[in-house]
FILUM-314636 format. One record per residue (C-alpha): residue number from 0; residue in one letter; x negated, y negated, z. Coordinates in Angstrom, 1 decimal, padded with zeros to 4 digits, m for minus. Each point is the difference from the previous one (the first is absolute). Example, Ala and Ser with C-alpha at 12.3 -4.5 7.8 and 13.67 -1.06 7.14 Angstrom:
! residues 2
- 0, A, m012.3, 004.5, 007.8
- 1, S, m001.4, m003.4, m000.7
! end
This chain:
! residues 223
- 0, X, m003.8, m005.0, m026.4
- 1, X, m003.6, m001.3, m001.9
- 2, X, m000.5, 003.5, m000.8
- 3, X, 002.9, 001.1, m001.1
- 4, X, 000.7, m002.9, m002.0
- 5, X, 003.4, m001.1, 002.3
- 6, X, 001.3, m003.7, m000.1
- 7, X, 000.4, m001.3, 003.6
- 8, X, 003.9, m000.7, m000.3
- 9, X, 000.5, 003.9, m001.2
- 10, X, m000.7, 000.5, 003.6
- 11, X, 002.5, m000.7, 002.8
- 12, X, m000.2, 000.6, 003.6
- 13, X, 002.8, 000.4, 002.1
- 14, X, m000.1, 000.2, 003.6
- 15, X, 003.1, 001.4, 002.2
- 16, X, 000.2, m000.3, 003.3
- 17, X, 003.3, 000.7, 002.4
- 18, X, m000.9, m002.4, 002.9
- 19, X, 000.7, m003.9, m000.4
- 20, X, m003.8, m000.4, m000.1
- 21, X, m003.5, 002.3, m000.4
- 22, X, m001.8, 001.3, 002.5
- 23, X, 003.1, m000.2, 002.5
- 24, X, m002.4, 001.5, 003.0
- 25, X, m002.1, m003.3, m000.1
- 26, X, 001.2, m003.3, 000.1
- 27, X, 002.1, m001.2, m002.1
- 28, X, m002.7, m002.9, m001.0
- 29, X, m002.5, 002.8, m001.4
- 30, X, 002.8, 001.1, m001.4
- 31, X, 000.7, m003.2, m002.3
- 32, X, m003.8, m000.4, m000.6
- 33, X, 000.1, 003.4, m001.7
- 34, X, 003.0, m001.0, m002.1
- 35, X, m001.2, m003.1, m001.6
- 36, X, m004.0, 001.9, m000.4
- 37, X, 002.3, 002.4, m002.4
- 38, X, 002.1, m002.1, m001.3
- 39, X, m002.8, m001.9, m000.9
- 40, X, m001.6, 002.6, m001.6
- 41, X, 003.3, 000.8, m002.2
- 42, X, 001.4, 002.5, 001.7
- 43, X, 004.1, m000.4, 000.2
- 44, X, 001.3, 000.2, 003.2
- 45, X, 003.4, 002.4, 001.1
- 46, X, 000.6, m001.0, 003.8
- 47, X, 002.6, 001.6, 002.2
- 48, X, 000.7, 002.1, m002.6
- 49, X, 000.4, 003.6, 000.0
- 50, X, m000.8, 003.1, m002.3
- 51, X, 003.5, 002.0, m001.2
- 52, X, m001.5, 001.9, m002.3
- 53, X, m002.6, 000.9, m003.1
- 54, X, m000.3, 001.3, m003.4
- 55, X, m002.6, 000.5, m002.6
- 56, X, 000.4, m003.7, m000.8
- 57, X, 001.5, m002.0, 001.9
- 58, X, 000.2, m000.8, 004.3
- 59, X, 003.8, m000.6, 001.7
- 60, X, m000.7, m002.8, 002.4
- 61, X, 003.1, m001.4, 001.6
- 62, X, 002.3, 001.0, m002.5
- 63, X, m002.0, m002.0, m002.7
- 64, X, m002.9, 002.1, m002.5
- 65, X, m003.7, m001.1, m000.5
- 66, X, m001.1, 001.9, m002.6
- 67, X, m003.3, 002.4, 000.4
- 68, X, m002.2, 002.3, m000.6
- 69, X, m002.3, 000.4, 002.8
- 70, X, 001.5, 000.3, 002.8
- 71, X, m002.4, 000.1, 003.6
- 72, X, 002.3, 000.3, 003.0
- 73, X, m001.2, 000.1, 003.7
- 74, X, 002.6, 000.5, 002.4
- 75, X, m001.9, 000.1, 003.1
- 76, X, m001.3, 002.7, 002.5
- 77, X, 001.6, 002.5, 002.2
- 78, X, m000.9, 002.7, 002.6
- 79, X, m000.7, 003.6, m001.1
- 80, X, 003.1, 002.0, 001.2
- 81, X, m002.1, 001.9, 002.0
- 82, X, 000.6, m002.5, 002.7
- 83, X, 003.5, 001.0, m000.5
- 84, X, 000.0, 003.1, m000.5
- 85, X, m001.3, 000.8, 003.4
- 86, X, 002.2, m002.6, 002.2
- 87, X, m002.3, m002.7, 000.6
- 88, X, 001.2, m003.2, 001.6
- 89, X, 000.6, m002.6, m002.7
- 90, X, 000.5, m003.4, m000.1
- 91, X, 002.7, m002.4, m002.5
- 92, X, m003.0, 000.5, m002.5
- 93, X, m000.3, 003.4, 000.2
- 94, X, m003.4, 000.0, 001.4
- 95, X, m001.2, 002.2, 003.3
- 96, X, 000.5, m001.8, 003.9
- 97, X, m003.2, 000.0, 001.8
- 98, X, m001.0, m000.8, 002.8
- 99, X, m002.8, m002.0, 001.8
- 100, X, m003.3, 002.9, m001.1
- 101, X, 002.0, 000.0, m003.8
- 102, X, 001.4, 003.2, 001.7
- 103, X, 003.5, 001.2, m002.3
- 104, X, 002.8, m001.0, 002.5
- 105, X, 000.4, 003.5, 002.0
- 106, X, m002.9, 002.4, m001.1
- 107, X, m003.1, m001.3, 002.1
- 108, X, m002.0, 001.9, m002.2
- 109, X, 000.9, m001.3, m003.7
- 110, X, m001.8, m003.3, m000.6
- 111, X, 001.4, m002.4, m003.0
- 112, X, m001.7, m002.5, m001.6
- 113, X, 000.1, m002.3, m003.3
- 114, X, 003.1, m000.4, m002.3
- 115, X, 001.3, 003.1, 002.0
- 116, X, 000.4, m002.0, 003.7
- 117, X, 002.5, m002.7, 000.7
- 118, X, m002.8, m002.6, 001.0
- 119, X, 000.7, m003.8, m001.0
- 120, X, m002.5, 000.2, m002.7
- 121, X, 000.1, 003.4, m001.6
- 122, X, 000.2, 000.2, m003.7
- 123, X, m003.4, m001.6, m000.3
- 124, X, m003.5, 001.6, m000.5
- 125, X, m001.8, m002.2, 002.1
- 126, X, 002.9, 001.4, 002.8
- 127, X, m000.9, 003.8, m000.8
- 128, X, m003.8, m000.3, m000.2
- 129, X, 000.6, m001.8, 003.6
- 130, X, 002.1, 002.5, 001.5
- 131, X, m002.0, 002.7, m000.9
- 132, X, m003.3, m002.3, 001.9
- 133, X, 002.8, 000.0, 002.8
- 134, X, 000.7, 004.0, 000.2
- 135, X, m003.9, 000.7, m000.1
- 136, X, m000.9, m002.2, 002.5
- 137, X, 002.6, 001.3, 002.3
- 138, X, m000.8, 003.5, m000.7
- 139, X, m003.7, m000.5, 000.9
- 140, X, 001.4, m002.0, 003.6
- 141, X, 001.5, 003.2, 001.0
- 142, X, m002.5, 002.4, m001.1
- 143, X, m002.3, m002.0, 002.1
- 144, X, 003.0, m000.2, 002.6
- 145, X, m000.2, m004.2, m000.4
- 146, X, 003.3, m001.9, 000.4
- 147, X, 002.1, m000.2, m003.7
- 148, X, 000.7, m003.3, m001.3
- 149, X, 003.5, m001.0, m001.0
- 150, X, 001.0, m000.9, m003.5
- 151, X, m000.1, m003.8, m000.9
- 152, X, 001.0, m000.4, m003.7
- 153, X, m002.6, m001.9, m001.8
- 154, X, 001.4, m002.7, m002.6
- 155, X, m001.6, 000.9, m003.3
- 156, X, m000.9, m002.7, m002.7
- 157, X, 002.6, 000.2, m003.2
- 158, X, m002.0, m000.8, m003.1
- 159, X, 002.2, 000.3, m003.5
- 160, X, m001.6, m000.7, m003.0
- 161, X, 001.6, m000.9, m003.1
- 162, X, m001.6, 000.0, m003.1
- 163, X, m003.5, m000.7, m000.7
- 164, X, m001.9, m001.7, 002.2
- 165, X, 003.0, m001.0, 002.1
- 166, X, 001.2, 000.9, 003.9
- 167, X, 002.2, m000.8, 002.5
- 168, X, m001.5, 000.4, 003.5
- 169, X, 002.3, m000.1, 003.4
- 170, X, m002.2, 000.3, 003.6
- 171, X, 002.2, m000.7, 003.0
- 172, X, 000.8, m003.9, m000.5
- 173, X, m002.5, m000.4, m003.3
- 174, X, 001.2, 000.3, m003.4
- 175, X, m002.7, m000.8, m002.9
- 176, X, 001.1, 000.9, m003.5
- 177, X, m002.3, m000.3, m003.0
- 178, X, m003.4, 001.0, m001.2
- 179, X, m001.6, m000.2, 004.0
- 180, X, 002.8, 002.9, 000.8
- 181, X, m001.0, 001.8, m003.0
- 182, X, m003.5, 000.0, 001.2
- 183, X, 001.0, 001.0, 003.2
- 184, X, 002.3, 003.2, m001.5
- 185, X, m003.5, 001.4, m002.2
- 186, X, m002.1, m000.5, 003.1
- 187, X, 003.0, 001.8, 002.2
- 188, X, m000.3, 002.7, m002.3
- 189, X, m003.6, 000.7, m000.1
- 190, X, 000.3, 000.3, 004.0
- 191, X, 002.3, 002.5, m001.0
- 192, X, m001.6, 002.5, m002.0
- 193, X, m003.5, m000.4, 002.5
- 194, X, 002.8, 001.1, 002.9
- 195, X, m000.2, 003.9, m002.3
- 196, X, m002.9, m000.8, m002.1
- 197, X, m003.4, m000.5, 000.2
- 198, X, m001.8, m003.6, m001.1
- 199, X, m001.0, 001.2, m003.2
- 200, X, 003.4, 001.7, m001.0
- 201, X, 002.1, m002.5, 001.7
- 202, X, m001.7, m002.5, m002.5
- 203, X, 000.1, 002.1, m003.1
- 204, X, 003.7, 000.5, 000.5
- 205, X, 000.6, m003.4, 001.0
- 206, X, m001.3, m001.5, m002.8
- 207, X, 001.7, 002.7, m002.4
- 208, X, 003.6, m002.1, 000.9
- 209, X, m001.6, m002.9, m002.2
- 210, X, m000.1, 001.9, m002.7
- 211, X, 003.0, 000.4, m003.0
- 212, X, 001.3, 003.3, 000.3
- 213, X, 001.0, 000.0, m004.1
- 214, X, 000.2, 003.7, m000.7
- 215, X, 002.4, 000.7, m002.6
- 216, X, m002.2, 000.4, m003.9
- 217, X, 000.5, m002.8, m000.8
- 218, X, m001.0, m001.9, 003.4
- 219, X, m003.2, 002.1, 000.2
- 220, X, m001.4, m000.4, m003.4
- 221, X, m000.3, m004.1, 000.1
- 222, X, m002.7, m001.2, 001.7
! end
């Protein structure tokens, strides 16, 4: 807005959500913590409030218009229809049954892991990256004809951050919110990219997510 020479209050944010309260998969307390963060930081709450419809300038939200025009809508993720498509056993949320190896539910031979299994925790990356550990390790007891280890589901660590310098953190029973959770989100992240990069790269792109990512003309050409 500096750089383009924007006053703050030509600027609004607007936040929709069709649940009584944010995050609904997380406790409802995280939930309230991320509310009052936002509304703090002037962005207008819409809760338990759903999306009827759209045009070039304005959102229908329960019958009543906010005018827009940017509009950034996330609605969630789904299974490829592949799973489908070919008869796989499904759960309410449409993901695949497995059994105790991450096995599809009937085909001994398919494994399914990540967003694609019905596992308590799928839908998070920590949850794939562990399955797949799971599926390897497993594969490399029976090539070497060693017993298979069943499938306990690892609780992952939910870190949201929200705005600048700012995260919510949730592990098992302990919630910190704040700058210590943002900290705790960067240095997640740079585990992250050492996971599929090496130490050198991993830093180079890690540090690369401080960096303003201006690239329109007129962003570009001040310093």
């Amino acid at each position: 807005m500096a750089k383009h020479a924007i006053r703050n209050r030509a600027v609004h944010i607007d936040l929709v959500e069709a649940m009584p309260h944010l995050m609904p998969r997380l406790p409802k307390p995280i939930g309230r913590t991320i509310e009052r963060r936002l509304r703090k930081l002037g962005v207008k709450l819409y809760l338990n409030s759903k999306v009827e419809g759209a045009s070039s300038e304005e959102l229908n939200v329960s019958g009543k218009p906010i005018r827009s025009h940017t509009i950034v809508w996330t609605a969630g993720v789904a299974n490829n229809p592949f799973f489908t498509d070919k008869d796989f056993t499904l759960s309410a949320r449409k993901k695949v049954l497995v059994d105790e190896f991450l096995r599809a539910e009937g085909d001994k031979d398919i494994f399914v892991i990540g967003d694609n299994a019905e596992t308590p925790f799928s839908g998070m990356a920590q949850t794939a990256l562990y399955d797949a550990e799971f599926i390897a390790h497993n594969f490399a007891c029976e090539h070497d004809g060693r017993p298979k280890l069943a499938y306990r589901p690892k609780e992952p660590a939910y870190v949201t951050p929200v705005g600048p310098d700012w995260a919510s953190m949730l592990w098992k029973d302990v919630h910190i919110h704040g700058r210590i959770a943002a900290l705790l989100r960067y240095a997640a992240d740079f585990h992250a990219y050492t996971d599929i990069l090496s130490l050198k790269d991993a830093a180079v792109q890690w540090t690369s997510t401080f960096e303003r990512e201006d690239l329109c003309p007129v962003c570009s050409s001040v310093n």
